[in-house]
C-alpha positions in Angstrom: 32.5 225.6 95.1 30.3 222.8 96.6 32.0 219.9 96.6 30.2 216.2 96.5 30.9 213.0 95.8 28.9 209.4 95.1 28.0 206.8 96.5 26.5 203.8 95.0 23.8 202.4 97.7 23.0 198.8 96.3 21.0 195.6 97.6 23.4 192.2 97.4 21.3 188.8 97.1 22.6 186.0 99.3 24.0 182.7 98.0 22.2 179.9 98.2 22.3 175.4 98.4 22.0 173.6 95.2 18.4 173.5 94.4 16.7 175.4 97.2 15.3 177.8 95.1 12.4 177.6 92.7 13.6 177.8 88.9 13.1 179.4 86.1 11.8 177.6 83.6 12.0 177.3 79.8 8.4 177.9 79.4 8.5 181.2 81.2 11.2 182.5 78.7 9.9 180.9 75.7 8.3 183.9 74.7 12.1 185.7 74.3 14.2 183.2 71.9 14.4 183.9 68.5 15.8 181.2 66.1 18.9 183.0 64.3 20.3 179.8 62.5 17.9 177.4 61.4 18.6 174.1 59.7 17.1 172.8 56.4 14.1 170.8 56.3 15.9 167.7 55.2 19.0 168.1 57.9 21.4 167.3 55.5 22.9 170.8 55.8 22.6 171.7 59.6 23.7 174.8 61.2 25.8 173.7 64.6 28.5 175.0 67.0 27.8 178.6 68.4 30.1 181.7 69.4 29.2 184.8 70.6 30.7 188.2 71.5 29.1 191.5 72.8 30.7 194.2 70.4 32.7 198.0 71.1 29.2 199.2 69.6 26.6 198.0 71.6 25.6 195.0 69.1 25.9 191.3 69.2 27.8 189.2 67.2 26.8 185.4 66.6 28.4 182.9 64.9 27.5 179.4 63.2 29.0 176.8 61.3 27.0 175.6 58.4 27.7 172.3 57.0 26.8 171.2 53.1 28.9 168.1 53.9 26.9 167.2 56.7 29.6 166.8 59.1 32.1 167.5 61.3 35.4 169.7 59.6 37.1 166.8 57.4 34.5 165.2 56.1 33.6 168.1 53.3 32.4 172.3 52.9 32.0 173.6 56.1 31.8 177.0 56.0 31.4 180.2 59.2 28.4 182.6 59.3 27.4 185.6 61.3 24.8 187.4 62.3 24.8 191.1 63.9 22.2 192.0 66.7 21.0 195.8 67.3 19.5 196.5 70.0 17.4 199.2 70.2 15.7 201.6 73.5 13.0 199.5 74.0 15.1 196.5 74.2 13.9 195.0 70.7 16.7 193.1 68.5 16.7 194.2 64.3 19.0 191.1 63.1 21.3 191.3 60.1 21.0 188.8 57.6 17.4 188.9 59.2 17.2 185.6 57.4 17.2 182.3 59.6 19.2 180.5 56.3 22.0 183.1 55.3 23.3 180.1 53.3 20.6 180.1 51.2 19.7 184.4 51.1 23.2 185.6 51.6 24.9 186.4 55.0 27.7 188.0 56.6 30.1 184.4 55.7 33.5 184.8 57.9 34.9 181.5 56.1 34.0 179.6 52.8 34.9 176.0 52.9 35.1 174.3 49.7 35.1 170.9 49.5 37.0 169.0 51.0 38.3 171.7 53.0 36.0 173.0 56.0 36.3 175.9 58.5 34.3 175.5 61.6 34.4 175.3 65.6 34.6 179.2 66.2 36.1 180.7 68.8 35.5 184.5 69.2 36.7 187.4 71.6 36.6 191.5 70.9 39.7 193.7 71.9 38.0 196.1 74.2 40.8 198.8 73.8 40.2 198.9 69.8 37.0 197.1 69.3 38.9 194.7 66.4 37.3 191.2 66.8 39.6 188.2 66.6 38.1 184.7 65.8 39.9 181.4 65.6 38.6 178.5 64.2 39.8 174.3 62.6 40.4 174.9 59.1 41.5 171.5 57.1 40.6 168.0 55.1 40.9 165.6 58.1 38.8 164.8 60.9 40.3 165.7 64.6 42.0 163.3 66.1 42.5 161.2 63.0 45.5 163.0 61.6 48.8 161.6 63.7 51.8 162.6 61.1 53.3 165.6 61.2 52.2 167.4 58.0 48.2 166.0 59.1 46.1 168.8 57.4 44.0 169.9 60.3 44.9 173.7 60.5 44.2 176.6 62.9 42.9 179.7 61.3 42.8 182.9 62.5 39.7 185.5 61.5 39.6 189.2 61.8 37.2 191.9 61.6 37.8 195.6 61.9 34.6 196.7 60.8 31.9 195.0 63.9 31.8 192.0 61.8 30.9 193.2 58.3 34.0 191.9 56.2 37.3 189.6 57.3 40.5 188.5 56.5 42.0 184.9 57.0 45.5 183.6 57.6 46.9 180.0 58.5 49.1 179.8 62.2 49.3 176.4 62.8 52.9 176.9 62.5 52.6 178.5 65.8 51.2 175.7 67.4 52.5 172.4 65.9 55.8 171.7 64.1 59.5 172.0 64.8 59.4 175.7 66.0 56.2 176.4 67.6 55.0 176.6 71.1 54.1 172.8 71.2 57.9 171.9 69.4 58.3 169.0 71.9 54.6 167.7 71.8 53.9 164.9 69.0 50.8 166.8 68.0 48.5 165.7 65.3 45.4 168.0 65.0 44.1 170.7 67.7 41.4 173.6 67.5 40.8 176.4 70.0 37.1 175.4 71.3 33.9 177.0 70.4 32.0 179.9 72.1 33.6 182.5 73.9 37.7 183.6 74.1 38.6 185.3 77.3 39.4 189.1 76.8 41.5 190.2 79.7 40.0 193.1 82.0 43.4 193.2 84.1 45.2 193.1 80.8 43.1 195.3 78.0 43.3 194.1 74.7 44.9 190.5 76.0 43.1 187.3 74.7 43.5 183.9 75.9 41.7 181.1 74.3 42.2 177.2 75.8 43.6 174.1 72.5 42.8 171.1 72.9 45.6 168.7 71.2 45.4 164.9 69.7 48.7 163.8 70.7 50.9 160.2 70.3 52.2 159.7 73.4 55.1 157.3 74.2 54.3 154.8 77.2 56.8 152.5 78.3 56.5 149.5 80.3 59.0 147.0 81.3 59.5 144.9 78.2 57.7 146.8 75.7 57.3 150.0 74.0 53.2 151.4 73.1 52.2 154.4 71.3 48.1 155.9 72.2 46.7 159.0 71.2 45.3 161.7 74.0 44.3 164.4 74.3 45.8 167.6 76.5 44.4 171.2 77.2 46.8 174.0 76.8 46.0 177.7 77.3 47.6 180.3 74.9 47.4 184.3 75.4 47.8 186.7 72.5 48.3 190.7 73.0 48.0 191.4 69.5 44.7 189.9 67.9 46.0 186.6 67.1 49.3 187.5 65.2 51.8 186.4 68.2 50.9 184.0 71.3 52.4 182.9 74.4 51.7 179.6 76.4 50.7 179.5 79.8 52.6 176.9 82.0 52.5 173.7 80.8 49.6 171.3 80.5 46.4 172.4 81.9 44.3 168.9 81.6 45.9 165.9 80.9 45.0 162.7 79.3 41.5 163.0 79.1 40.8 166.7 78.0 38.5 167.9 75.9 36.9 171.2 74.7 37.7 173.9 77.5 36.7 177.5 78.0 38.5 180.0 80.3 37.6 183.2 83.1 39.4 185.7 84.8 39.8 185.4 88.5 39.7 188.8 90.4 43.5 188.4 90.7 44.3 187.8 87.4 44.8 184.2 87.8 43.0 182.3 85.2 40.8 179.6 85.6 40.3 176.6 83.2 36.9 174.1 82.9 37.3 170.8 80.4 33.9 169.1 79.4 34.0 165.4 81.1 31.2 163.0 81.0 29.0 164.1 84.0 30.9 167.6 84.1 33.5 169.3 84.4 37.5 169.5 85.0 38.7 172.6 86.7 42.3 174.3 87.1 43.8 177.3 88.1 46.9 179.2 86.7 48.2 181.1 89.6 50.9 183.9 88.0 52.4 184.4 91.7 53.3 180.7 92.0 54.0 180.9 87.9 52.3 177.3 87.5 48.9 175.4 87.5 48.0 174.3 90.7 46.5 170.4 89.7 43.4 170.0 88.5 40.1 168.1 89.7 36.8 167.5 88.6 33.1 168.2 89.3 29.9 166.1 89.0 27.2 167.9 87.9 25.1 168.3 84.7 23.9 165.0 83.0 25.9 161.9 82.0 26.2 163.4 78.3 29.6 165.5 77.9 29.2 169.0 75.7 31.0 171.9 75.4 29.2 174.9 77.5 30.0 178.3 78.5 31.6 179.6 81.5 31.5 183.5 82.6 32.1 185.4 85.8 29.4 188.3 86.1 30.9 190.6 88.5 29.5 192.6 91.3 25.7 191.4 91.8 24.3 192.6 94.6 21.2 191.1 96.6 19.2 191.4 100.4 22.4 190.6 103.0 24.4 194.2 101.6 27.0 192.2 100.7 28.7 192.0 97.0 29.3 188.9 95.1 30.7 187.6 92.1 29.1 185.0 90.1 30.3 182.6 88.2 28.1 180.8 85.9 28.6 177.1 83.5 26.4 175.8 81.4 26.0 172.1 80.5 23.3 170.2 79.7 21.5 168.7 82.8 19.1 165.6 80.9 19.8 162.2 78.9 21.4 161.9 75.5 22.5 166.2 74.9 19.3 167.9 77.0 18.0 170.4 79.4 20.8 172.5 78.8 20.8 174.6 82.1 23.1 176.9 83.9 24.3 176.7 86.6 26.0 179.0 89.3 28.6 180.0 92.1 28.8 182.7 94.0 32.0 183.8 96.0 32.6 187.2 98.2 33.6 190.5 95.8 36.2 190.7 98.2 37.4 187.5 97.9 40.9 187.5 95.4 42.7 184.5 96.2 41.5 180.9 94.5 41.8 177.4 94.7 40.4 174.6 92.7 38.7 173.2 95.3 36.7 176.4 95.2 34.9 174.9 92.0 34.9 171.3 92.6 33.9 170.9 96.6 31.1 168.8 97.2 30.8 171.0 100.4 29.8 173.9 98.5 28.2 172.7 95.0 27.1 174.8 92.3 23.8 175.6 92.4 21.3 175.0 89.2 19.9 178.5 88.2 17.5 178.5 84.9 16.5 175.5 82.4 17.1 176.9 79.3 15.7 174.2 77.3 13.2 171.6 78.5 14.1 169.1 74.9 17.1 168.1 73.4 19.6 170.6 73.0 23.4 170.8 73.2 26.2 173.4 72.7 26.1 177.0 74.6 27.7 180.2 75.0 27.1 183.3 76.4 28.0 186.8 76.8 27.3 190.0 79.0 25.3 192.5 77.1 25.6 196.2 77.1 22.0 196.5 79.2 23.3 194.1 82.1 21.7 190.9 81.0 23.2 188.4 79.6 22.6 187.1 75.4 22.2 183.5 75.9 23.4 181.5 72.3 22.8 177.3 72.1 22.2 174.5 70.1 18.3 173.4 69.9 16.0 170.8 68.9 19.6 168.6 68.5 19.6 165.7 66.8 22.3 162.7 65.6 19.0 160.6 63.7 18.2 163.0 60.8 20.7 162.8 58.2 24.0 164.5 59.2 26.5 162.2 61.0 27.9 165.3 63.1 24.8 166.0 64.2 22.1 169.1 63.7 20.6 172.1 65.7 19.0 175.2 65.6 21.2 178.1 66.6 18.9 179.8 69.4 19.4 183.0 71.1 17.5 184.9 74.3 18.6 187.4 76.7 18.3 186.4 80.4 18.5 188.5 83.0 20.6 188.1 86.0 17.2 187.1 88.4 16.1 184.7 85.8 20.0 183.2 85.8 20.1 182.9 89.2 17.0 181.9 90.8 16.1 185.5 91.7 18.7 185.5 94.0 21.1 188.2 92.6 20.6 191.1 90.4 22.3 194.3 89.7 22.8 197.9 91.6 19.6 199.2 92.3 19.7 203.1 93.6 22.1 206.1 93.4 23.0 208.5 96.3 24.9 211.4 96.0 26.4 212.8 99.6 27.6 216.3 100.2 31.4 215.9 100.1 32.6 216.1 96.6 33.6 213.6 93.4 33.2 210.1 92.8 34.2 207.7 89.6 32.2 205.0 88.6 32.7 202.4 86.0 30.1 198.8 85.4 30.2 196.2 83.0 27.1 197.1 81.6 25.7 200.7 80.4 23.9 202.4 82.6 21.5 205.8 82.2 23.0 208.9 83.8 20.2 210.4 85.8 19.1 213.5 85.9 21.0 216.2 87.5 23.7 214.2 87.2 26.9 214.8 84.3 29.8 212.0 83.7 32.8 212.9 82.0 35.8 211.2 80.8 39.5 212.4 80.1 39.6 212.1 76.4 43.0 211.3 74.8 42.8 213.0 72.0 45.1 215.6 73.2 46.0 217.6 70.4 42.0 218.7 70.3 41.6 219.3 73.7 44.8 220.6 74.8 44.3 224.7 74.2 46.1 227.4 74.2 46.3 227.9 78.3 47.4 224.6 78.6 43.8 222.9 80.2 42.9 219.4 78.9 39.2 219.7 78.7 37.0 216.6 80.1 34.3 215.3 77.4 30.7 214.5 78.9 28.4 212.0 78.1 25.0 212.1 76.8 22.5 210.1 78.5 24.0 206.8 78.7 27.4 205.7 80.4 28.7 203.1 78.1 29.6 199.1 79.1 32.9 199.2 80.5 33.6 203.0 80.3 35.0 204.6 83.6 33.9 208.5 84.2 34.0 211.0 86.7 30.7 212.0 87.8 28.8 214.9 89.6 25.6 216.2 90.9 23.7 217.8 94.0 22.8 215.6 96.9 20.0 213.3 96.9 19.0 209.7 95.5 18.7 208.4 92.1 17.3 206.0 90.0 20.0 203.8 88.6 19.3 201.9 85.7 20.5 200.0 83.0 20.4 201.1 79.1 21.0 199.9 76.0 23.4 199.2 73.3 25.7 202.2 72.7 29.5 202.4 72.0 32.0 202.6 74.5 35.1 204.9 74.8 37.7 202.7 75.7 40.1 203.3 73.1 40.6 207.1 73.7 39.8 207.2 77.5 42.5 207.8 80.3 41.1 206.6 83.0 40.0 203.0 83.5 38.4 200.7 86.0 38.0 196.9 86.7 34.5 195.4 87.6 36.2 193.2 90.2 38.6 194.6 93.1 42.1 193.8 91.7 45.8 193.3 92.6 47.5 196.7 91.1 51.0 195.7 89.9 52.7 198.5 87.7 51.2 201.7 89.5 53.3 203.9 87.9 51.9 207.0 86.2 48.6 205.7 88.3 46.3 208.6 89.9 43.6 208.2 91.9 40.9 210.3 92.9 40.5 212.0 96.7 40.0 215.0 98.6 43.1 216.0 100.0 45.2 219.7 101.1 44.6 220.5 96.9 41.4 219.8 96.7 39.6 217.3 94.6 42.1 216.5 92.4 43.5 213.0 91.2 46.8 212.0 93.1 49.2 209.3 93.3 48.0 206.0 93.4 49.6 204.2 96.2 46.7 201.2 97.3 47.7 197.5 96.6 44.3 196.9 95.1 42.1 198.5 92.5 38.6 199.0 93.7 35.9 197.4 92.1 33.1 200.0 89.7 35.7 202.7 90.2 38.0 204.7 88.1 41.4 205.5 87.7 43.5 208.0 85.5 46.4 206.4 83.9 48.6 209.2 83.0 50.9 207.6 80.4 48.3 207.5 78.1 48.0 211.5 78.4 50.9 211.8 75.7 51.6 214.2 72.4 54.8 215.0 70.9 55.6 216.8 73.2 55.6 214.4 76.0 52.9 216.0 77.8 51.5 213.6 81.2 48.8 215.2 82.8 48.1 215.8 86.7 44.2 215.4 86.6 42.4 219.1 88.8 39.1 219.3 88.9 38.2 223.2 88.7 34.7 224.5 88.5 35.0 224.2 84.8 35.8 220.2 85.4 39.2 221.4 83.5 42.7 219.5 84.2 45.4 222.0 84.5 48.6 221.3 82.9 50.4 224.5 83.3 54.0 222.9 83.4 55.0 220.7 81.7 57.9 217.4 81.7 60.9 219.2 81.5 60.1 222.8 81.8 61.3 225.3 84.2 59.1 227.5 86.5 60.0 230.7 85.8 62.4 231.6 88.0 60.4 234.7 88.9 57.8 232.5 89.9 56.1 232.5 93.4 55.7 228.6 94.4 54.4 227.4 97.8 53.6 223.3 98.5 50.4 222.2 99.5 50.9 223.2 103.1 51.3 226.8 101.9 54.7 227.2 103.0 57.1 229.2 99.9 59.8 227.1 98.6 62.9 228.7 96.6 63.2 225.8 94.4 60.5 223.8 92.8 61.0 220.2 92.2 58.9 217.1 91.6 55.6 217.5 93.6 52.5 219.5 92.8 52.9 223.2 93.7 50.8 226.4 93.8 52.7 228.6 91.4 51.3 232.2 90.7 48.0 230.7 91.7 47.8 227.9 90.0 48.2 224.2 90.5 51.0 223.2 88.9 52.7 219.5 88.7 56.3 219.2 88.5 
């Protein structure tokens, strides 16, 4: 059998200074946004505050508050709305409602606020492993920071969709957060929400959420002769491992005194990195899980004098003319006067770069850079989100205003993709070219879907065992059809030769019944156990042991413990010219005793123990 393997030949772009390059502009991408949420004529019932979240099946979720009252949540209705993107070959977007009012026409509503209760601020994130989105939002009758007692009514409420947005279920866990038994017990907390946009789902940690509070708290200050009470505000950050239902704090305080809506990224070890909005900015800190604390936070100048909540998102492995990998992190902010030119900007740092510190993000020696303009005109609020296709589905607040009626202000909720070049100044992009060499195997796994070329097949080791786990004992790979889905790692194979790599469109991934795995970014490997990795070795092509300190970044790896039945069955992954993975003994059986066994060095051995063997022929692990 020939054997061969793959190797992905790609072009890196090379960082550059703040402002060197020419950017892109907000004419030049005028022609893409679509207005999802639009405000009525009068303003007096806006649409603010946008989430957004790339779903399991290829499609986009958006989210909106829409505000009869007016206002802000306290002041009367608010209530949540969606909106589900499809997107189809060609790139073109079919939106349901398709209405830019759902209000008014009817809509996908995640919350209905009745006066004077409201719902609003949404915070979303997606479990990758099960597709179930999670969103958190404020849900009350007071106004934050105005409710000091105890029993304030300024609640969090937790959202959840099983169906890609379509219906949802609501339940009340501020008890988790505030009162006599929660996770804040010791904190004199009056009101607190989770901030708009984007929740972090975990890739080191599949189906883990964490999502930054900000807190109103009375805090004690004594001087010398007298006693003073004054209300500020704190950031804490709060991970979940079940979709909302349980959460766990990280550290203590993450910003102090003068915190305000914060949004979180995963660092490629794990660690997790905070930015506040500030006047002028940003504040930036680091949880570092090997020193089990936050390092100390500092802040960043950059953006306009105006403080709003942006977005900020890591886009991993973007490649560009030194050969080198990078990844990016991005922030938006608005750049001009008075909530304007809302912008995003970026920072690139070596892929194999794993170890952080907050001077990383705040260094005057090493600014961000400003990538696109967005919007030229007033404008406010952002999010974003990596899309199945490799760009990225841009979400903010436009045409914002604080004059027309509505004392919370009002915006249009905008969307347009951007591509990576257009983010960054055309100085990054994604993986261009695929060559296959003559020596065997290779895994592969992106953040984006990708089209399998011609020639070429990609598999994965499905988990439904009891389907595909026959009679001779052979657990059967299943093979993809034309696209490799966001975040799905596979085995591939083909003949030598170079291929066209490119990006696809929305399809559904196969994360939830896939054994192997893969990270985007090269990452610390903790727990190897029951960890394989592919390599050519004295078996053959075959999946073995995984003994590295680091998982490689676009590669896959097979985790055997999810290879289970009732019968306890953990697989040793073989590749045979079927692409079949033998299983011919299993946990706990006994080789026959007329058996003939040798080890991989083909020397006999009387008694078989743990190991892989070649028993009657066969590869066989024990």
């Amino acid at each position: 059998m020939k054997k061969l393997y793959i190797a992905l030949i790609t072009l890196i772009g090379l960082m550059g200074g703040m402002g060197v390059q020419a950017q892109t502009s907000a004419d030049a991408i005028a022609g893409k946004k679509v207005t999802l949420f639009s405000s009525d004529a009068d303003k007096k019932a806006p649409y603010r505050i946008p989430a957004i979240a790339t779903l399991n099946n290829g499609q986009v979720l958006v989210i909106a508050d829409h505000r009869p009252c007016g206002a802000d949540v306290g002041n009367g209705e608010v209530d949540i709305y969606a909106k589900v993107g499809t997107i189809d070959a060609d790139g073109n977007y079919t939106w349901n409602p398709a209405t830019t009012d759902p209000y008014v026409d009817g809509g996908l509503m995640i919350a209905d606020g009745t006066s004077p209760n409201g719902y609003g601020d949404a915070a979303v994130a997606v479990d990758p492993t099960t597709g179930h989105i999670l969103v958190l939002s404020v849900g009350g009758t007071s106004v934050f920071g105005k409710t000091l007692s105890s029993d304030g009514t300024y609640f969090v409420k937790r959202h959840v969709s099983t169906d890609n947005g379509n219906d949802w279920t609501t339940d009340d866990i501020t008890s988790l957060f505030k009162g006599s038994s929660s996770l804040l017990a010791n904190k004199d907390v009056g009101s607190m929400f989770f901030a708009s946009g984007r929740m972090l789902a975990s890739r080191k940690h599949p189906g883990r959420i964490y999502a930054a509070i900000l807190t109103s708290e009375n805090v004690t200050k004594k001087t010398f002769i007298w006693t003073t009470w004054s209300d500020n505000n704190y950031n804490y950050v709060f991970y979940t491992d079940d979709l909302g239902k349980n959460w766990k704090m990280l550290g203590d305080v993450a910003i102090n005194d003068e915190a305000n809506e914060a949004k979180l990224e995963e660092l490629p070890n794990g660690d997790i990195l905070i930015s506040s909005r500030k006047a002028g900015g940003r504040y930036f800190n680091i949880y570092s899980f090997e020193q089990g604390r936050w390092l100390g936070q500092d802040e960043c100048t950059f953006g306009s004098d105006s403080g709003t909540n942006g977005e900020l998102l890591m886009y991993p492995g973007l490649v560009g003319s030194d050969g080198k990998k990078y990844n990016v992190m991005f922030q938006s902010l608005p750049t001009g006067d008075d909530r304007s030119k809302v912008s995003v900007f970026y920072k690139a740092f070596d892929a194999s770069k794993t170890s952080f510190e907050v001077s990383d993000f705040t260094s005057t020696s090493n600014p961000w850079t400003k990538g696109i303009e967005v919007d030229k005109d007033a404008s406010a609020y952002s999010t974003m989100t990596i899309l199945p296709n490799g760009e990225v589905g841009f979400l903010y607040e436009d045409d914002y205003s604080t004059s027309q009626g509505a004392s919370g202000g009002t915006a249009n909720i905008v969307y347009v993709p951007l591509t990576v070049e257009e983010l960054t100044n055309n100085e990054y992009k994604l993986p261009a070219n695929l060559t296959i060499g003559p020596t065997g195997y290779a895994t592969f796994f992106a953040p984006y879907a990708v089209n399998i070329p011609q020639g070429i097949t990609a598999k994965y080791v499905n988990t439904n065992t009891k389907e595909n786990i026959g009679s001779e004992g052979l657990l059967k790979y299943t093979e993809l059809q034309g696209v490799i889905p966001a975040n799905t790692a596979v085995v591939l194979k083909g003949e030598p030769g170079d291929y066209e790599f490119t990006t696809a469109y929305g399809t559904a991934n196969v994360t939830a019944n896939n054994a192997l795995f893969g990270y985007a970014v090269k990452t610390p490997a903790t727990d190897k156990n029951g960890i394989y990795a592919l390599a050519n070795k004295s078996a053959g092509v075959a999946f073995y042991p995984f003994a590295g300190s680091n998982y490689a970044a676009g590669k896959a790896y097979l985790n055997v413990n999810k290879l289970q039945t009732g019968s306890e069955v953990r697989s040793f992954a073989l590749f045979d010219d079927d692409d079949a993975t033998a299983i011919e003994t299993l946990p706990g059986q006994d080789v026959d005793a007329e058996s003939v066994a040798y080890d991989l060095s083909g020397r006999r051995v009387q008694k078989v123990q743990k190991g892989l063997y070649i028993v009657n022929g066969k590869k066989v692990i024990r």
